[in-house]
C-alpha positions in Angstrom: 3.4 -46.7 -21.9 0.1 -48.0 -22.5 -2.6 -45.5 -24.7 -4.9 -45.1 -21.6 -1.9 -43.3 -19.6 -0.6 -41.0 -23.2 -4.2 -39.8 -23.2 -4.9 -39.0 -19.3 -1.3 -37.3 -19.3 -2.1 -35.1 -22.3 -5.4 -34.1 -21.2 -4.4 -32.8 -18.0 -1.4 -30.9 -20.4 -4.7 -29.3 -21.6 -6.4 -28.8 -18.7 -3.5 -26.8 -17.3 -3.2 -25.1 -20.4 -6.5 -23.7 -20.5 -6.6 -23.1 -17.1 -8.6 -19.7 -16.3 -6.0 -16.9 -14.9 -6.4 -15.0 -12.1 -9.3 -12.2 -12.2 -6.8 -9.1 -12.7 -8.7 -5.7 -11.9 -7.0 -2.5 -11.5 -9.1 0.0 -9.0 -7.6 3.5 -9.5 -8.1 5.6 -6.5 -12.3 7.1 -6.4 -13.8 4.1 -8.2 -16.6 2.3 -6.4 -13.8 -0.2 -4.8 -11.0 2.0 -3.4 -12.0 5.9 -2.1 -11.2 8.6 0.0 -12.9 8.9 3.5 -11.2 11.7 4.7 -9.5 14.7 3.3 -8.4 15.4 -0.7 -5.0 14.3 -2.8 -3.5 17.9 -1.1 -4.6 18.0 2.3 -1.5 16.7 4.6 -3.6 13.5 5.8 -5.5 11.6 3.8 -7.4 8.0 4.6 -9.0 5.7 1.9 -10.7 2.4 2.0 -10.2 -0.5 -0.4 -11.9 -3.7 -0.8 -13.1 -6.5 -3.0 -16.0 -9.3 -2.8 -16.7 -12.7 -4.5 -19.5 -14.7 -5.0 -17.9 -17.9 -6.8 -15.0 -20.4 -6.5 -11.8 -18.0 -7.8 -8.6 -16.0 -8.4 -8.3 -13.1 -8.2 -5.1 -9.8 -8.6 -6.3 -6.9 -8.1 -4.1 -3.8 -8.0 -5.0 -0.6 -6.0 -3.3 2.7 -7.9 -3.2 6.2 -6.4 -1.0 9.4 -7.4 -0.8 12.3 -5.3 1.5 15.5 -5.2 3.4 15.5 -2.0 5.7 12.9 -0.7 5.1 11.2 2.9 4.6 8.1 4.6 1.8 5.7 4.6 0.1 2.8 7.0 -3.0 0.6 6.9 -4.5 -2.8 7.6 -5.7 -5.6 5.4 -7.9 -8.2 6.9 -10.2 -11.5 5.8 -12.6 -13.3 7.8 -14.9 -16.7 6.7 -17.0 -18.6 9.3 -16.3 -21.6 7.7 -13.6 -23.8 4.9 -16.8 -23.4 1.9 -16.4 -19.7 2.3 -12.5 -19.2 2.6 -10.7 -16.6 1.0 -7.1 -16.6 0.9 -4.6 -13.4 0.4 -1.9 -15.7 -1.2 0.5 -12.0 -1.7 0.0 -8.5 -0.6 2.7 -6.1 -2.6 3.1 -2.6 -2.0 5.1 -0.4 -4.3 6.6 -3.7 -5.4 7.6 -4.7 -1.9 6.1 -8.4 -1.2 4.4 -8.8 2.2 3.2 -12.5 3.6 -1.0 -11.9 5.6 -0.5 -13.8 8.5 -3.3 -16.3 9.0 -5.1 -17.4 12.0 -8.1 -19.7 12.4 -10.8 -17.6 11.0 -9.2 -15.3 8.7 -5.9 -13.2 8.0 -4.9 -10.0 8.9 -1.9 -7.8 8.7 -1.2 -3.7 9.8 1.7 -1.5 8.6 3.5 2.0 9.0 6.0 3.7 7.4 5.5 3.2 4.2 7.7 5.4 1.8 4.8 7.1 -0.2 6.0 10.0 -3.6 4.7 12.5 -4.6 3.6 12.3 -8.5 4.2 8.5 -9.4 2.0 5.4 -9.2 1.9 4.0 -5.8 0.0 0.0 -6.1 -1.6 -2.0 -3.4 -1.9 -5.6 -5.0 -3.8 -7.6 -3.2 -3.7 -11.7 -4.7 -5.2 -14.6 -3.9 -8.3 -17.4 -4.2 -11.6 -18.1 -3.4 -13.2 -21.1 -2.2 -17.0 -19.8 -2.8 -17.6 -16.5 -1.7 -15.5 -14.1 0.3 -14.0 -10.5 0.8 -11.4 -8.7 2.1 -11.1 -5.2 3.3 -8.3 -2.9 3.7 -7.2 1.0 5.2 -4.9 3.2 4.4 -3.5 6.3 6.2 -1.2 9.0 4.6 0.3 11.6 6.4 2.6 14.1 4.5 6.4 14.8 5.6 6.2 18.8 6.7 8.4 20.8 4.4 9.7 24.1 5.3 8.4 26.5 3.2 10.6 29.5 1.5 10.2 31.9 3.9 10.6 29.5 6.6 13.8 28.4 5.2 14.9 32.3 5.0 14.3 33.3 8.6 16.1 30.5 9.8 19.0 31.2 7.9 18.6 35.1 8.8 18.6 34.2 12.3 21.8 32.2 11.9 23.6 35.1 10.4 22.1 37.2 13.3 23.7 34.9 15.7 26.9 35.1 14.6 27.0 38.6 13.8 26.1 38.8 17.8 28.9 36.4 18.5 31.4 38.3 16.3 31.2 41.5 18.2 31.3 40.2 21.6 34.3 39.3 21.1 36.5 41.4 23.2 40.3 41.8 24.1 41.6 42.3 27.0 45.0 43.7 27.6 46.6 44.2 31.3 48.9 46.9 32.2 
């Protein structure tokens, strides 16, 4: 091999080396980039936005955290838009609660909308949202939770009261009859 190739092989070894890693940022729930709109952590439905904005060529990870004591299901959108290729940005992995989700693309942006997302009550729930920048760009996101209604105590007692009451009533109508 001659010297010229050695040294343009190793410093591309270096260049990759010292490449700069993605731009990781973790936005726990009521910083500036991911908040509540509507209700609290313990009203039954609860909507947040999140969202992030670049102004120079990039990578970027950012991960979305939120806690919140009752167990339900959640939905939302994610969505990108550039008017041209200089200001592209690309969601390259959306994963939620460590489930990987592809942003389907279309010719001036990307967008994608779920539901049903298992959402529990007192562990760290993650939106991480991945990708690159050609100059500058954003992305936006919503979500929705709604809470899974759980009988309370006394619900649970009258219903089981009014079973007993039931069969109590069918117990005694029981009647024999006898012919002579």
């Amino acid at each position: 091999m001659r010297l010229k190739t050695v040294l343009g092989l190793a410093a591309g070894a270096v260049a990759i080396a010292f490449a700069p890693a993605a731009n990781a940022t973790t936005f726990p729930i009521g910083s500036p980039n991911f908040f509540i709109t509507n209700g609290t952590p313990f009203t039954p439905t609860i909507t947040a936005i999140f969202f992030d904005s670049f102004s120079k060529k990039t990578t970027f990870d950012d991960k979305f955290t939120f806690t919140i004591p009752q167990n339900g299901v959640g939905s939302g959108s994610i969505s990108t838009s550039f008017s041209s290729l200089k200001n592209k940005l690309v969601i390259t992995d959306l994963i939620v609660n460590g489930v990987s989700l592809v942003v389907p693309s279309n010719g001036s942006g990307q967008s994608l909308t779920l539901a049903g997302i298992p959402i529990l009550a007192n562990v760290m729930n993650t939106i991480e949202v991945k990708g690159s920048v050609a100059k500058t760009g954003s992305y936006s996101g919503t979500v929705t939770f709604q809470a899974t209604a759980v009988p309370e105590a006394a619900t649970w007692g009258m219903m089981l009261g009014g079973f007993a009451m039931i069969g109590a009533t069918m117990r005694r109508r029981r009647t024999s009859l006898s012919f002579a």
